[in-house]
VOPAGU-2260 file (C-alpha; in pm, 1 decimal, decimal comma):
REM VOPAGU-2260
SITE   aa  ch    i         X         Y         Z
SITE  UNK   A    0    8804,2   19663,3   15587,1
SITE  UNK   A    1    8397,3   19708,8   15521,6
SITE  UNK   A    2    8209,9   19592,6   15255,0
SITE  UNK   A    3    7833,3   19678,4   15224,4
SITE  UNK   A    4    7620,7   19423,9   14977,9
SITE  UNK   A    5    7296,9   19612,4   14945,0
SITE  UNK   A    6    7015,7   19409,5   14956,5
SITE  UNK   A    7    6817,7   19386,3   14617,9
SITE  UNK   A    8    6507,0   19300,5   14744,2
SITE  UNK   A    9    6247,9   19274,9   15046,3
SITE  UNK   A   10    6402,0   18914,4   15102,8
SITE  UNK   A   11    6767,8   18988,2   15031,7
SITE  UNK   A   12    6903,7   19109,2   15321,7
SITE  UNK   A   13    7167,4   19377,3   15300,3
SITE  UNK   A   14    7488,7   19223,8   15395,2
SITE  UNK   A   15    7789,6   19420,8   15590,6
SITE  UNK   A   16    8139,7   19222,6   15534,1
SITE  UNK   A   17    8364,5   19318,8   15810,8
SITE  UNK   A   18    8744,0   19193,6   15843,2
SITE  UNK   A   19    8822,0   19026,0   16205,3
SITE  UNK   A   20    8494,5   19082,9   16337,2
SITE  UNK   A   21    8218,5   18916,9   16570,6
SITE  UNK   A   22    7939,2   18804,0   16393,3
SITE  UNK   A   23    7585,3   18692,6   16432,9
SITE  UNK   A   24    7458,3   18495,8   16163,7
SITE  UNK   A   25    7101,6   18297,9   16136,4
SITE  UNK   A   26    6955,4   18161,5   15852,8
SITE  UNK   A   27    6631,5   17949,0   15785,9
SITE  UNK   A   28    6486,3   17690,3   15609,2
SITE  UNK   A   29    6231,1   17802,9   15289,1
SITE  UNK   A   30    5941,9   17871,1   15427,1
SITE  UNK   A   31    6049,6   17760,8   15765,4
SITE  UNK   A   32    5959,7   17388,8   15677,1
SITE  UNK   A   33    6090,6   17134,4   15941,9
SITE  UNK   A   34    6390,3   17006,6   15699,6
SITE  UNK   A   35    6653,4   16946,8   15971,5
SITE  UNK   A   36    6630,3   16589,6   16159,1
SITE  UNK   A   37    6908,2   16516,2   16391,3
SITE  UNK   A   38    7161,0   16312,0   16134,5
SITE  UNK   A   39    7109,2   16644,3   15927,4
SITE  UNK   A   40    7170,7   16882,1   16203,5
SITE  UNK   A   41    7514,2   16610,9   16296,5
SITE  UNK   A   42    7618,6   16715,7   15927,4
SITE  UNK   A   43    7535,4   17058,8   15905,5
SITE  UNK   A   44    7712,5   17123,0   16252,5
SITE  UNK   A   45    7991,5   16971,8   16137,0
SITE  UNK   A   46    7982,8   17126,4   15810,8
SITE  UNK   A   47    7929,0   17489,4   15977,6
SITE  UNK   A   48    8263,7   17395,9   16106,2
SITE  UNK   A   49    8495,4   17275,4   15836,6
SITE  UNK   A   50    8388,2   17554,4   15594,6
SITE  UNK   A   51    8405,2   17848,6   15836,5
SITE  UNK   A   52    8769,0   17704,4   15966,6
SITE  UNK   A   53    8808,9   17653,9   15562,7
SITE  UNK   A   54    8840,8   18053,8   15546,1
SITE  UNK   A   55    9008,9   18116,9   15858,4
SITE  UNK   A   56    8662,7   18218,3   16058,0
SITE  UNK   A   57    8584,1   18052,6   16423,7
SITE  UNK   A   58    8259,3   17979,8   16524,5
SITE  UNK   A   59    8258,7   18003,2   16873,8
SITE  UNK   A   60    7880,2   17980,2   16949,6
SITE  UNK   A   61    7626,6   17790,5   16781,5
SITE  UNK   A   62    7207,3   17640,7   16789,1
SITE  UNK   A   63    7075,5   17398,8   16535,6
SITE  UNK   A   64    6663,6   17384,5   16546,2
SITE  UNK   A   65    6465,4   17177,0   16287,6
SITE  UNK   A   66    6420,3   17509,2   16096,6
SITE  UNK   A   67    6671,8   17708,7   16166,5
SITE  UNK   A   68    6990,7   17787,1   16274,5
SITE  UNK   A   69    7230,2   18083,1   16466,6
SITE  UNK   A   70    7597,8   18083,7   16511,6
SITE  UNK   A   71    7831,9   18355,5   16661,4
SITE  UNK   A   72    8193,0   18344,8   16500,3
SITE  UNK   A   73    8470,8   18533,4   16412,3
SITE  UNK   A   74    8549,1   18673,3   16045,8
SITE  UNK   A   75    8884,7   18667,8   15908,1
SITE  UNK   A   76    8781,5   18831,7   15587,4
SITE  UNK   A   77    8424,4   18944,9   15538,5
SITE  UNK   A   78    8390,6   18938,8   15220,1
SITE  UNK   A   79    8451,6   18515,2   15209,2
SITE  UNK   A   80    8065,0   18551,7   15362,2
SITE  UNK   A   81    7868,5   18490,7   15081,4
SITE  UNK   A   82    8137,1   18220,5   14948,6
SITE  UNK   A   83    8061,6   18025,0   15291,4
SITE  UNK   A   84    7722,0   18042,7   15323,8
SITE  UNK   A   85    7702,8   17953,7   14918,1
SITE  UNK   A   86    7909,7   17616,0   15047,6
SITE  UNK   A   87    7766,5   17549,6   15348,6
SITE  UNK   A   88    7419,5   17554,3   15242,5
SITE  UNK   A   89    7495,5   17394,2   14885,9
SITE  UNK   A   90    7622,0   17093,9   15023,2
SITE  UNK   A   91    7356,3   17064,2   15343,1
SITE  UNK   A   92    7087,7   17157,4   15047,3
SITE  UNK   A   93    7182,5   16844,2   14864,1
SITE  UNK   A   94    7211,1   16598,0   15173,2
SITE  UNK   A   95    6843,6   16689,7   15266,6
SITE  UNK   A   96    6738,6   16665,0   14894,4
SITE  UNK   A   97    6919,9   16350,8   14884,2
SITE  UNK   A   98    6683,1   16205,7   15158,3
SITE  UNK   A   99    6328,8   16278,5   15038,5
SITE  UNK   A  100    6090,8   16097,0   14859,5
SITE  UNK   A  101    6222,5   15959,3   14500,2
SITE  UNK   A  102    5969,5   16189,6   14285,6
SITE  UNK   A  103    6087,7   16524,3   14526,8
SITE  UNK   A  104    6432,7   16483,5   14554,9
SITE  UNK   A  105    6642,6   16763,4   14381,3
SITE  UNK   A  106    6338,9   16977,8   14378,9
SITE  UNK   A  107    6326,8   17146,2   14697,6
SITE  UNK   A  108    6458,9   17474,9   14765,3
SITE  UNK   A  109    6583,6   17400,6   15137,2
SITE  UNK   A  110    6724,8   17742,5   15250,4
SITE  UNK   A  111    6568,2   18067,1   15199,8
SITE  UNK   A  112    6878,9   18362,7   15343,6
SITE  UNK   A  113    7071,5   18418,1   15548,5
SITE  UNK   A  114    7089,9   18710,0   15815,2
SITE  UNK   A  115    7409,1   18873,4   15937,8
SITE  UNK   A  116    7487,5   19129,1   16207,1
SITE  UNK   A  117    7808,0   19211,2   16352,8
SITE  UNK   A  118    7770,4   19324,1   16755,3
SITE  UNK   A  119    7936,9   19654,0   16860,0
SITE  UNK   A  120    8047,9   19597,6   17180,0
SITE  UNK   A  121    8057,7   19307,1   17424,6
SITE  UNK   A  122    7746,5   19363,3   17555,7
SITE  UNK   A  123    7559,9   19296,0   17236,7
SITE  UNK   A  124    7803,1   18976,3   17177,9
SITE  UNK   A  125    7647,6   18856,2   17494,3
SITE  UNK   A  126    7272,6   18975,8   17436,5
SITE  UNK   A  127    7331,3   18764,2   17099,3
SITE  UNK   A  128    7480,2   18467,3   17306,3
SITE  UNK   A  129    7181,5   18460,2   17523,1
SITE  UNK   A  130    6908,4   18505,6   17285,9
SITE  UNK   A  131    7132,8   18233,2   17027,2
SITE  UNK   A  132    7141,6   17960,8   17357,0
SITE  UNK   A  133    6777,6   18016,1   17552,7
SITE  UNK   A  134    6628,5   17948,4   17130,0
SITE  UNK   A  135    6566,9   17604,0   17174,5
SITE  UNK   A  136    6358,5   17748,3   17489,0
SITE  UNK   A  137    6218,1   17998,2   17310,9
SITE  UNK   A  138    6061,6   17786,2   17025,0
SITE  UNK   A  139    5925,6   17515,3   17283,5
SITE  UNK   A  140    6138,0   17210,3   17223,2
SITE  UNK   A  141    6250,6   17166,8   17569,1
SITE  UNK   A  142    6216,6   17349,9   17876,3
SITE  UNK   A  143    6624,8   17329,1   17994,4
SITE  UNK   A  144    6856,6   17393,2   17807,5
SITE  UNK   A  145    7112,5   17112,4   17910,0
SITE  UNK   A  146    6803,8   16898,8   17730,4
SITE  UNK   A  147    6877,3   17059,5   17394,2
SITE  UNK   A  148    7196,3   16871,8   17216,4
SITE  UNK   A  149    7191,6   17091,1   16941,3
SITE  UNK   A  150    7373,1   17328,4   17072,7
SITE  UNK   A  151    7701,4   17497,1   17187,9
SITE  UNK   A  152    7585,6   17570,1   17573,1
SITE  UNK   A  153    7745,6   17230,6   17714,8
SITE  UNK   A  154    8071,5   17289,5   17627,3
SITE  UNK   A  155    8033,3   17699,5   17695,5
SITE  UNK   A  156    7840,0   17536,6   18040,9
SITE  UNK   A  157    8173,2   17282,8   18103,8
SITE  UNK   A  158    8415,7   17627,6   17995,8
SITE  UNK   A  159    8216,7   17856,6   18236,0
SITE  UNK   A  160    8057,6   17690,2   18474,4
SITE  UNK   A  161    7684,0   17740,1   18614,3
SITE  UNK   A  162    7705,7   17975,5   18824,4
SITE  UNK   A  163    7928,6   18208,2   18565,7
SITE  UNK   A  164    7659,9   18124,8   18315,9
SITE  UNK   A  165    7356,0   18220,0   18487,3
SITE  UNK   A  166    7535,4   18549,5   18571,3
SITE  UNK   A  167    7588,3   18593,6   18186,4
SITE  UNK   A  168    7194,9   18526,7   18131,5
SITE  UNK   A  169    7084,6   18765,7   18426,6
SITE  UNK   A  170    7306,0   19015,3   18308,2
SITE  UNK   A  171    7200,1   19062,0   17951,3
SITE  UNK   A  172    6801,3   18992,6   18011,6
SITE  UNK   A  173    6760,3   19176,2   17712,8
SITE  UNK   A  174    6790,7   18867,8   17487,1
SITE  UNK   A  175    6427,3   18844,5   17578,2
SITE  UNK   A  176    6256,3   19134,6   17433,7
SITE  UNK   A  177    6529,4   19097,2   17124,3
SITE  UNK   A  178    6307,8   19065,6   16778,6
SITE  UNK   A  179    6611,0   19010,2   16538,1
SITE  UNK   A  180    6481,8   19132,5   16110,1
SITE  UNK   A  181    6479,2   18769,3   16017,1
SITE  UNK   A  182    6190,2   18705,8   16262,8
SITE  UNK   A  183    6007,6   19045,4   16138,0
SITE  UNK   A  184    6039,7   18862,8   15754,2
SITE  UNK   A  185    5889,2   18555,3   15900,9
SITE  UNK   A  186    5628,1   18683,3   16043,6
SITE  UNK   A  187    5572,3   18921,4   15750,8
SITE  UNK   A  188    5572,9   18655,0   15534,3
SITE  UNK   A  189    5324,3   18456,5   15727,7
SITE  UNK   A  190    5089,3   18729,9   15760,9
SITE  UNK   A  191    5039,1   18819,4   15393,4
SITE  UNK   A  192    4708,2   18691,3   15235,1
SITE  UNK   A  193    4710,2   18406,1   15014,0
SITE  UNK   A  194    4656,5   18498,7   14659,3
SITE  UNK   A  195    4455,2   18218,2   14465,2
């Protein structure tokens, strides 16, 4: 079954809830600050998880960064979307308030959407699993990607094997050139003038 949640805004994304279906999901910190240390990306790995497996969704794929994060699962009912993402980021929300200075804690706003996208074929699964694995690459944290614990590629690397792997990554070279809308947001966003 589809659902479509049209997006009320220019930062509400318009959501598409599909029943036992691939997805792509990414979502970012507000304002892309640098909220995610390593004990919070622990919990909110963990956390991704329990609440996905919580509504009968597996996340198969996954990359943590310190502003961001993408995950490739599998819905069992799209609709529970919005319900997740409500949990998961309420509780991570409240772990990183929980660790800031006394006068800012409770105050920050710590995530800003979420993004969704549901491949069509196996080819675009894979595109997504590339561009999802080479991030920590991409945004200049390390420069292999066995140095990046953050991430689902060592056990997908143990599962598959290197030489599989690479085959994966030279076969779907499109992850390159692959702008995804959240990026096109963030760079809108950080290309408007400053209004005083």
């Amino acid at each position: 079954m589809r659902y479509l949640n049209q997006g009320g805004s220019d930062s509400t994304p318009t959501h598409f809830y599909v029943d036992s279906s691939a997805y792509f999901i990414s979502a970012a910190t507000y304002q892309h600050q640098r909220l995610l240390d390593d004990a919070v990306k622990e919990r909110l790995r963990d956390l991704l998880f329990e609440v996905y497996a919580e509504f009968g969704w597996r996340v198969e794929h996954w990359v943590i960064l310190d502003d961001h994060y993408h995950l490739l699962a599998n819905s069992c009912r799209g609709s529970d979307l919005p319900t997740i993402m409500r949990k998961v980021h309420g509780v991570s929300a409240q772990l990183i308030n929980a660790r800031l200075p006394p006068g800012a804690r409770g105050q920050a706003q710590v995530w800003c959407n979420y993004w969704d996208y549901c491949p069509r074929d196996e080819r675009e699964y894979n595109t997504r699993l590339c561009y999802l694995l080479h991030n920590p690459i991409k945004h200049g944290y390390v420069e292999r990607l066995g140095d990046w614990p953050w991430s689902s590629f060592h056990s997908l690397l143990a599962e598959q094997g290197e030489q599989r792997l690479q085959g994966v990554f030279r076969e779907h070279r499109e992850f390159r050139g692959l702008v995804l809308e959240e990026e096109e947001e963030v760079l809108e966003y950080r290309a408007r003038p400053v209004r005083s």
